[in-house]
N, C-alpha and C positions, 0 to 999 in steps of 0.2 A: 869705126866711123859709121857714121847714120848717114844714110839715105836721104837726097833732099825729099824736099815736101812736096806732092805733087802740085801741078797747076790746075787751076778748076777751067772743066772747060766749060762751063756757063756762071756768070755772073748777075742776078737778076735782084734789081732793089725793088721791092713793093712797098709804094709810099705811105699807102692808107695804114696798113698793119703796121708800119714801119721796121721791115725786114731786110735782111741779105740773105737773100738766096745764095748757096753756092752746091756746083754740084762737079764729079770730080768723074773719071771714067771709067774709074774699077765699079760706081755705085753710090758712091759717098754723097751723102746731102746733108748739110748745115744748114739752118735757118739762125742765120743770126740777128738778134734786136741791136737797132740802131744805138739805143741807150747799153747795149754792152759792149760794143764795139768804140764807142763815145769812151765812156768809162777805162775801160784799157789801151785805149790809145796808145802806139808804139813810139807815139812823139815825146822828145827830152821833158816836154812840161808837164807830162805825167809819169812819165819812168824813169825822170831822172837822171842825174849823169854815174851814179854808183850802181852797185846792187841789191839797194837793200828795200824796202816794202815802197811801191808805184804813189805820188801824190792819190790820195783819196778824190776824187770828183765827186761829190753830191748832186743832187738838182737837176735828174737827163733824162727822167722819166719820159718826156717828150720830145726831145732830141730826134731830130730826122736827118738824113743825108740826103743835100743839094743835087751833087753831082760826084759822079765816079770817074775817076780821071788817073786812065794806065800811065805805069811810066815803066819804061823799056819791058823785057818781058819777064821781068820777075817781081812787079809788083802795082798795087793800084791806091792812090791817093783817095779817101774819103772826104772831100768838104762837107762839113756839118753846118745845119743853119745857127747854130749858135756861134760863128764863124772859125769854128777848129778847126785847121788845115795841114798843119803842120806835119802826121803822122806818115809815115810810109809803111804800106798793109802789103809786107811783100808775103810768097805764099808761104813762108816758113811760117810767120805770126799769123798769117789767117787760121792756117791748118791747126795750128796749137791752140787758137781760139776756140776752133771747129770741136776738138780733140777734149779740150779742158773746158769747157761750157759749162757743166754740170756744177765740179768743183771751183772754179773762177768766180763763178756768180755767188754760189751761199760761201765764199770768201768775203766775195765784195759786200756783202748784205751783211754778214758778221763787223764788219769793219765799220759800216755805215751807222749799224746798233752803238757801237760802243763810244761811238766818237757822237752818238746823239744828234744826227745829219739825217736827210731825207733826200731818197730819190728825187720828191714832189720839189724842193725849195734846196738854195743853196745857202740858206741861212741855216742856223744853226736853228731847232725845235725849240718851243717855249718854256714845254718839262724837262730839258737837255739843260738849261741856264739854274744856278743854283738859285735858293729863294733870295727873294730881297729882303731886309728888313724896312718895315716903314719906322721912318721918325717923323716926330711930332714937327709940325714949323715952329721955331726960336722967336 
């Protein structure tokens, strides 16, 4: 059996950079972007109710978070201004964010390639749509 995840004892959002600070008391510091934190949200509308690959989000590049809002002491709600709320960031899923950041992210950037999606836009890219053919008017 694993160990839970510790609690950070500081949580600190910087708006401008759009970061989450978290820092932990063995040492440990995360900087987490708001757009990856957005992206892997622990809420069912991105993870689903199975187990198998998380709904893809595009379009978070600039994604910031509202407000930070505890809920009892093992975890903290993120509202985002694009109105996602839903997720519960308790410290198990932070810590594993914290943890997997490296690999999580050129996941999600693999994923985003293939499916022809953009950070920047939550439409689908213009070279990502197959060619049209033009017909003549009848």
């Amino acid at each position: 059996m694993t160990s839970p995840a510790p609690k950070p004892t500081a949580i600190k959002l910087h708006r401008q950079s759009r970061v989450l600070e978290l820092k932990y008391a063995d040492g440990t510091r995360f900087q987490l972007p708001c757009e990856y934190l957005r992206v892997f949200s622990p809420s069912a509308e991105v993870m689903g109710h199975g187990g198998g690959e998380p709904t893809l989000v595009p379009g978070k590049r600039k994604v910031n978070i509202q407000r930070i809002e505890p809920v009892g002491q093992y975890a903290v709600r993120l509202v985002f201004d694009d109105g996602h709320s839903t997720g519960l960031y308790t410290w198990e899923v932070l810590w594993e964010l914290g943890t997997g950041q490296e690999r999580n992210w050129a996941h999600y950037l693999e994923r985003l390639q293939q499916h022809g999606l953009s950070r920047d836009s939550e439409v689908t890219k213009l070279s990502a749509l197959p060619p049209r053919k033009w017909k003549p008017p009848v």
